[in-house]
N, C-alpha and C positions, 0 to 999 in steps of 0.2 A: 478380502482376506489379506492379512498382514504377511510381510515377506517371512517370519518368524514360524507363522503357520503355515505355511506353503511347504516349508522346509521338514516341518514336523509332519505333514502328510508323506512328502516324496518318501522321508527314513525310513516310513512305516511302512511304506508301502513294499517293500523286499519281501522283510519279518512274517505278513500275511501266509499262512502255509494257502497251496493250491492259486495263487495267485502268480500274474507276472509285473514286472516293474513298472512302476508309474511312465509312461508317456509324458514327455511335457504338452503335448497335445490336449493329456488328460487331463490335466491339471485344472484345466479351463472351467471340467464338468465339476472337480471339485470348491470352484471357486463360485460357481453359479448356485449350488449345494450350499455352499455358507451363507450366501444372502437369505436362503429361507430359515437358516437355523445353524448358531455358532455351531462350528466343527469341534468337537469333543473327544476325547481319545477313545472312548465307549463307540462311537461312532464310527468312527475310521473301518472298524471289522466288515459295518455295515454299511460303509460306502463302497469300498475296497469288490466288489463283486458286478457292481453295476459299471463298471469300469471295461468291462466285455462288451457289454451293448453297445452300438454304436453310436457318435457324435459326431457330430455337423461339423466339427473340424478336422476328420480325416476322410472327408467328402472332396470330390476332386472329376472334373470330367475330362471324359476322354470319347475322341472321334475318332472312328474308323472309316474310313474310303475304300473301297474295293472299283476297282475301276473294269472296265469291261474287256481286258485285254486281260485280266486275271491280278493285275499289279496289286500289292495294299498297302496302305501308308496306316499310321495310327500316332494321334497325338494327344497331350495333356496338358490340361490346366495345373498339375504338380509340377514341383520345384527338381522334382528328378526322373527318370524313365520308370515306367512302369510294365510292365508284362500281361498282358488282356487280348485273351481268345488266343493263345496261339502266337502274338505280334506285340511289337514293342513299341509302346506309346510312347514318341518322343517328349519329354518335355521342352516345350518351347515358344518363347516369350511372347513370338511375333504371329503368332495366332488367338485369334479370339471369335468371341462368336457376337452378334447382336442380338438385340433383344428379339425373342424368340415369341410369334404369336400361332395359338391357339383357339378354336371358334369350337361353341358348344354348338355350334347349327349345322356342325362336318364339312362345313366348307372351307375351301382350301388355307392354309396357313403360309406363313416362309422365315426365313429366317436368312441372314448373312453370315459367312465365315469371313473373315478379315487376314490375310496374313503376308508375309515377304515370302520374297523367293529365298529357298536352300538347297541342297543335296535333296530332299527328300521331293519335294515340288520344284521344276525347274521352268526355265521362261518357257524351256523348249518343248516340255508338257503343255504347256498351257495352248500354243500354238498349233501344236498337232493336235491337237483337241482330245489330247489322251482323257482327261477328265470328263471330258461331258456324258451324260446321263449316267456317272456312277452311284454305284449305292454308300449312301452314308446313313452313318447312327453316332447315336449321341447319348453317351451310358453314364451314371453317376456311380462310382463306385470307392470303395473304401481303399485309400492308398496304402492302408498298414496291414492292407489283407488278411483280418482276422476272420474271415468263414464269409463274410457276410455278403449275401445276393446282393450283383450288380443289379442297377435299375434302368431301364432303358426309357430315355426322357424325348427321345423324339429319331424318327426313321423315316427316309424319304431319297430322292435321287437329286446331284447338281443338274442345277437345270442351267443359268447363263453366267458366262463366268467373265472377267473381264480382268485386265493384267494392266501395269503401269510401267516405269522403272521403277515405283520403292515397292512395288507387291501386288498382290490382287485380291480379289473377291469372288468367292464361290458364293451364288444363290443354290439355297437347301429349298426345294420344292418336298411339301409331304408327299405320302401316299396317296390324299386326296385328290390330288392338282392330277392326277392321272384319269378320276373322273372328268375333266373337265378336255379331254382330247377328245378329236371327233373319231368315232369308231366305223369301219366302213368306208364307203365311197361316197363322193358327191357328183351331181352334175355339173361343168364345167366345159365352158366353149375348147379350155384347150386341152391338149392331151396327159392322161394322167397319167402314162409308163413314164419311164427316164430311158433314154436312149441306149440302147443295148440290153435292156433286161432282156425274161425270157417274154414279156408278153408283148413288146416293142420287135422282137425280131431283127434289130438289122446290127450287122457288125459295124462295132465303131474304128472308125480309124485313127491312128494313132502318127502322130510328125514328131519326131527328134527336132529342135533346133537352137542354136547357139547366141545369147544377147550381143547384138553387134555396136549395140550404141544406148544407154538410157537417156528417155525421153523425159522428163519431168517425175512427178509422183508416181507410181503405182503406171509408170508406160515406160516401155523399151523396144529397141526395133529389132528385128532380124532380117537378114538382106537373103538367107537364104531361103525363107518361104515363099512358094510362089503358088497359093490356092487364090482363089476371090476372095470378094470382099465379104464381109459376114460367114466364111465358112468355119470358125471357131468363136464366135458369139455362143456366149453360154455353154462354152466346153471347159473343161476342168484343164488346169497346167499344173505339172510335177515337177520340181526342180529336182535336177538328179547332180548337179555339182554346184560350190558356192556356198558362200554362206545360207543358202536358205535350203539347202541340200536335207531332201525328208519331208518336206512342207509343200502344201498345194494351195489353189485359188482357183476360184472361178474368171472366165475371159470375159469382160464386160463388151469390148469391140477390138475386130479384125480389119484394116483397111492394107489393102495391097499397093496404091501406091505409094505412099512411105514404107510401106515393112515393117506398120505400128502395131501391137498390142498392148493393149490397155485392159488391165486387170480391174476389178469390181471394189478390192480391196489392198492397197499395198502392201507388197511384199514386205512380211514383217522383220527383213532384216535388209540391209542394203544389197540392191543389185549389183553387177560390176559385171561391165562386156568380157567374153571369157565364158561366162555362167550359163550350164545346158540346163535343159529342159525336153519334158514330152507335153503335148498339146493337144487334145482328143478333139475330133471334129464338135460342134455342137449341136443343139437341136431348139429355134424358139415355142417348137412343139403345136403348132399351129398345121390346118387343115393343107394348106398352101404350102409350105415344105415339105410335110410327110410326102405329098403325091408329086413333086417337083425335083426334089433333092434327093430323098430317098426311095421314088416309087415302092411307098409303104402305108399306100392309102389306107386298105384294107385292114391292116392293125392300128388306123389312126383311135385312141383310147379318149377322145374329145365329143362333143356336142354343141356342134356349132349352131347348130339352126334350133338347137333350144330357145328358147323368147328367155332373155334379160331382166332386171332390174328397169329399164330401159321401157323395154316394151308393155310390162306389167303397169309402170305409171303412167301410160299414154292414156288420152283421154277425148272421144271422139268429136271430133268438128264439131264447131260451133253453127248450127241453123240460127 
């Protein structure tokens, strides 16, 4: 269509009784209109209505996150904020999503969200793992909000998420992918409580103590703990001052005589001597601690003397 006629529809388009102003958005449907058949003034009456329906250019998605601590963030592929369910989808740049797969055989799907850090997502979420397992959706809806039914184009929970310094990545796990967990218990040589629940029984104990010197990566010493060796192997540490003040880890190794701890994963902010913490004893959840360390044989939640992998492929001597 000629700029001439573009112009002769927009005029027209006021004058229409029961109508409202062209969109330049619309224009578009009118321009696709004139490839099948020159636009006419006769025409225009009869264009001028279908101008309600909707078009694929005031389509626009928007994600919601609801995280499990009740938080909700909501963002969009529009060039400005939108309002949806209640919350207001930010518009913004540095989010996007990847290609989005779908299986006609109901097995599981995924998809990536792409984005930087900002106010709304910050490093410090990602780290305390405020995000994991939230519920997300992913809605197509009409930005110029005329009536029309949002569509919900895929629903599921973040499953692993992974940060940088220019941003991170949320994996969108369906609804599917929750088939695919095991349901129940299994048999297992080691113990399936976690230390301190109600079916483990025993009280966990808990150390204050203060980084008196860092040790290389992800190790630093304290000079005031004085347990054994291995007694916070696989215990959780809470940093309660410090930059990593709110953030936890697991203990990978306890040796007493340096006064080393050695976390499983570095502290995701720098340590610095000074910096407290709590340090829960741990458990490698094995037949031999429970009745050793904890005289907790009797709720040891294991199956040792079950026959293995191991013993199933053994194969009798040879005559």
């Amino acid at each position: 269509m000629s700029a001439l006629r573009i112009g002769r529809a927009a005029a027209l388009a006021p004058a229409a009784a029961g109508t409202r102003a062209v969109h330049a958005s619309r224009i578009a449907c009118l321009v696709l209109a004139e490839r099948q058949a020159p636009l006419r003034l006769g025409r225009v009456a009869v264009l001028l209505p279908a101008l309600s329906t909707p078009c694929v250019t005031r389509h626009a998605l928007v994600w919601t996150i609801r995280r499990r601590d009740g938080t909700a963030h909501a963002f969009t592929t529009h060039d400005r904020a939108l309002s949806f369910q209640g919350l207001v989808a930010r518009a913004c740049d540095g989010f996007a999503p990847s290609a989005s797969e779908a299986r006609s055989d109901g097995s599981a799907g995924t998809m990536d969200l792409v984005g930087v850090l900002n106010d709304e997502i910050a490093e410090a979420d990602l780290l305390s793992g405020a995000l994991d397992d939230a519920d997300i959706e992913c809605w197509q809806v009409d930005w110029d909000d005329r009536g029309t039914t949002p569509r919900l184009l895929q629903k599921g929970r973040i499953g692993q998420v992974e940060h940088s310094a220019a941003g991170f990545r949320l994996e969108v796990r369906t609804l599917a992918a929750l088939l695919n967990q095991p349901v129940g218990e299994v048999y297992t040589a080691q113990c399936r409580w976690t230390l301190g629940d109600a079916r483990c029984g025993v009280a966990v104990t808990v150390r204050s103590g203060t980084v008196t010197a860092v040790d290389g990566l992800g190790a630093f010493r304290d000079d005031g703990l004085s347990d054994p060796d291995g007694t916070f192997d696989h215990g959780r540490l809470s940093w309660t001052t410090g930059a990593n003040a709110g953030l936890a880890g697991a203990v990978k190794r306890w040796t007493l005589a340096d006064h080393r701890l050695v976390l499983h994963q570095p502290a995701a902010r720098a340590v610095a001597p000074g910096d407290t913490f709590d340090v829960a004893f741990g458990c490698p959840r094995t037949a031999d601690a429970c009745a050793n360390r904890f005289a907790n044989l009797l709720n040891f939640g294991g199956f040792p003397h079950v026959p293995g992998h191991d013993a199933l492929q053994q194969r009798p001597p040879a005559r």
